[in-house]
FIKOLZA-1660 file (N, C-alpha, C; in steps of 0.1 Angstrom, whole numbers, plus 5000, padded with zeros to 4 digits):
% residues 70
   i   px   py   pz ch aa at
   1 5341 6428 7151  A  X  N
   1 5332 6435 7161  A  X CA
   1 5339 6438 7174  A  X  C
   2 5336 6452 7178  A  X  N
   2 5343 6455 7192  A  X CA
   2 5333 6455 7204  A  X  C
   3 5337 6453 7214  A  X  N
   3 5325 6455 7229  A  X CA
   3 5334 6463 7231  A  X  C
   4 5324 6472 7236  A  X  N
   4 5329 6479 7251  A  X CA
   4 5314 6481 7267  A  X  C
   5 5323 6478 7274  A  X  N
   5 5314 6478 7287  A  X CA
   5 5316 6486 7294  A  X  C
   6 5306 6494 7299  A  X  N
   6 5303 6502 7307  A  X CA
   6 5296 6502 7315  A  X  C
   7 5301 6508 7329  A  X  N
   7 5293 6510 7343  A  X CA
   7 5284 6522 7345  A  X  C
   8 5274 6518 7345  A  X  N
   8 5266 6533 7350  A  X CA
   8 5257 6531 7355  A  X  C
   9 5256 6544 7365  A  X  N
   9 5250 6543 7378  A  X CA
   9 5239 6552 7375  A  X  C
  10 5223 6551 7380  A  X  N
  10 5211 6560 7380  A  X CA
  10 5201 6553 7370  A  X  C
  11 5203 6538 7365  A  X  N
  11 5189 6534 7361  A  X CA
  11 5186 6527 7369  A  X  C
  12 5170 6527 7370  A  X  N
  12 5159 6522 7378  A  X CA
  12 5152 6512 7373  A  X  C
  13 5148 6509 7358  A  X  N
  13 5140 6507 7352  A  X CA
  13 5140 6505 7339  A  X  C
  14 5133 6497 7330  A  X  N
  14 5134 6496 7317  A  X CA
  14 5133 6507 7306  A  X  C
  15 5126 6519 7308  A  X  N
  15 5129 6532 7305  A  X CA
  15 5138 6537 7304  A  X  C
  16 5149 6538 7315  A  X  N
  16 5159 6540 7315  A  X CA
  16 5170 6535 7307  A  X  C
  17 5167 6515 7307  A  X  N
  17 5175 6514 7298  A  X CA
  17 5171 6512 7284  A  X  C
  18 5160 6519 7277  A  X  N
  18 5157 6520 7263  A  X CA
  18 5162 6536 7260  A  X  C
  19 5160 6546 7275  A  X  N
  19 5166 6556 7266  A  X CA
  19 5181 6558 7265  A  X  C
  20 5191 6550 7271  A  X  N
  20 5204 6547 7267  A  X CA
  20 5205 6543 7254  A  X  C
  21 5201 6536 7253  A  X  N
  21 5198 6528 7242  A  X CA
  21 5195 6532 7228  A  X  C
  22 5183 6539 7231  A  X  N
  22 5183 6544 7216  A  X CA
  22 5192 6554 7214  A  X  C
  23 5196 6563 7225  A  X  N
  23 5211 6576 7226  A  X CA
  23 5221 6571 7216  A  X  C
  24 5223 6558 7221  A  X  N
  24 5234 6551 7215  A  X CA
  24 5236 6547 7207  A  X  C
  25 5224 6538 7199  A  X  N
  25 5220 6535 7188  A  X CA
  25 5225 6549 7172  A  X  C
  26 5221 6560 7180  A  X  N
  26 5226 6569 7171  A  X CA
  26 5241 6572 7166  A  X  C
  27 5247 6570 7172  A  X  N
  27 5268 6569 7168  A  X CA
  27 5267 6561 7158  A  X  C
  28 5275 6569 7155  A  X  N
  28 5279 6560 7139  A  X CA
  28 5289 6550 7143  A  X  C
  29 5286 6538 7134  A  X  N
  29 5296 6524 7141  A  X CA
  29 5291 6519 7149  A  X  C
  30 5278 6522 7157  A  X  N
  30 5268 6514 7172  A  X CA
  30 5262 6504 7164  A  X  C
  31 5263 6490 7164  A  X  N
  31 5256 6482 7160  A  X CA
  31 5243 6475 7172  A  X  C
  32 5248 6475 7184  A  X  N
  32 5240 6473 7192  A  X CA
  32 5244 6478 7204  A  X  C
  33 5230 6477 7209  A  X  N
  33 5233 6482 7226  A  X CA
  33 5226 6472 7239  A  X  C
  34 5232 6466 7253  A  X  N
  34 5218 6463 7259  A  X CA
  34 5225 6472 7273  A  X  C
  35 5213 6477 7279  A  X  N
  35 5214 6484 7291  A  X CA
  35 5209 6476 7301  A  X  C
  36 5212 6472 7310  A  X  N
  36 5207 6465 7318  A  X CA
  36 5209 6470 7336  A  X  C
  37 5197 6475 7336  A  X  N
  37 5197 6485 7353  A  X CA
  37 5203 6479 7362  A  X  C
  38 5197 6459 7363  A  X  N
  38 5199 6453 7372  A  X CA
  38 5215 6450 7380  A  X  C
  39 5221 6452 7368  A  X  N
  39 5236 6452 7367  A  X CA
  39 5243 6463 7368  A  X  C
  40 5237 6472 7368  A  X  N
  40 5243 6485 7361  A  X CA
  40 5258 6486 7351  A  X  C
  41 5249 6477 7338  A  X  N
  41 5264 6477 7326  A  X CA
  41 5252 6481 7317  A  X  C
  42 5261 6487 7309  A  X  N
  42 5255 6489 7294  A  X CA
  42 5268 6482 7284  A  X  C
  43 5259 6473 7279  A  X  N
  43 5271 6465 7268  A  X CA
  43 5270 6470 7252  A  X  C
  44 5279 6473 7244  A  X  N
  44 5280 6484 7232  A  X CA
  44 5288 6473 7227  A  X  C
  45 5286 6471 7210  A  X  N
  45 5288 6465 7201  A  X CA
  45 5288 6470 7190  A  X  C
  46 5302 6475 7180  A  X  N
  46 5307 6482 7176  A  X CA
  46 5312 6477 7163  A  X  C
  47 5308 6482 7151  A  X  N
  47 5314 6477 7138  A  X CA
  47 5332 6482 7132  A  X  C
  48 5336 6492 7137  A  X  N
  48 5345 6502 7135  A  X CA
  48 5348 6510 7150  A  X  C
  49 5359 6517 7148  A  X  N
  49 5360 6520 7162  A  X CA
  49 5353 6532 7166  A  X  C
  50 5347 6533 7176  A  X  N
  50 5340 6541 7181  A  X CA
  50 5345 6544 7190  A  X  C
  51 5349 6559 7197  A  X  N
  51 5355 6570 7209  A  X CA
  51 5349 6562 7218  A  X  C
  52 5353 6554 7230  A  X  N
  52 5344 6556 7242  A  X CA
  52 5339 6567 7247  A  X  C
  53 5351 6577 7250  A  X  N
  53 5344 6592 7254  A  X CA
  53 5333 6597 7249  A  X  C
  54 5328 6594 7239  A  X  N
  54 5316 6600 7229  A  X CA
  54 5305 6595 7236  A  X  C
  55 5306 6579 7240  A  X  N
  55 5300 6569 7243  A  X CA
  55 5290 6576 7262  A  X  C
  56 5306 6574 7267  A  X  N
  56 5307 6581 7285  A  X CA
  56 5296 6594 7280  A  X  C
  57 5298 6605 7268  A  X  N
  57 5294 6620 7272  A  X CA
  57 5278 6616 7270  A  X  C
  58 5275 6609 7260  A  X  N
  58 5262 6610 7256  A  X CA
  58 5254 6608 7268  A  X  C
  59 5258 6591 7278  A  X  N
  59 5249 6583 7290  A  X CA
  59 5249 6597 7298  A  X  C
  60 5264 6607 7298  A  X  N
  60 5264 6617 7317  A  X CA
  60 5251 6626 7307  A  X  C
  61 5248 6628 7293  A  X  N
  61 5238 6639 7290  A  X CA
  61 5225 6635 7292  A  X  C
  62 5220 6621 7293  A  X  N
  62 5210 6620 7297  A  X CA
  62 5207 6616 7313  A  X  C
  63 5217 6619 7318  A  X  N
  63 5214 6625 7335  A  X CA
  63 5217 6607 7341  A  X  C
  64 5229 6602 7340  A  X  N
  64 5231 6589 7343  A  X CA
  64 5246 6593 7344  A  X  C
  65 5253 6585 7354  A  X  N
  65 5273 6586 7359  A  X CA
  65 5270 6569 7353  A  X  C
  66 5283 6577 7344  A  X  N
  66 5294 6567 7345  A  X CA
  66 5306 6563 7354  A  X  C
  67 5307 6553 7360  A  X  N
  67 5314 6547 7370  A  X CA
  67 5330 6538 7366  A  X  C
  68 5338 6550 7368  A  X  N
  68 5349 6544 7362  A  X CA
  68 5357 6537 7367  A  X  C
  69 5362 6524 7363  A  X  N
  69 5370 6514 7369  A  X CA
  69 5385 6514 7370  A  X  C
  70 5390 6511 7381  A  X  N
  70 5409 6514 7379  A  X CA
  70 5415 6501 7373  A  X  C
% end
């Protein structure tokens, strides 16, 4: 199983993080997702490898930044 974590900035609310969520749920290899506003992480759990980038383009298409760490 792989994690990947991610920063993203623009949720408010638990809406917000269900529509990440289900976004995500759709990639193939997404076994789970939690979005969590309060933190602003969305934590991804992965059966096979899954592109981050795919991951990053979906969250910027539903009108949410990703916040990239150095």
């Amino acid at each position: 199983m792989n994690k990947i974590e991610i920063k993203v900035k623009g949720m408010v609310c638990s809406e917000c993080e269900k529509r990440i969520e289900n976004a995500l749920m759709n990639i193939d290899g997404v076994v789970s997702v939690k979005a969590d506003h309060d933190k602003e992480l969305v934590v991804i759990e992965t059966n096979k490898n899954v592109d981050k980038e795919e991951i990053e383009r979906k969250i910027i298409d539903l009108d949410f930044k990703v916040i990239k760490e150095n």
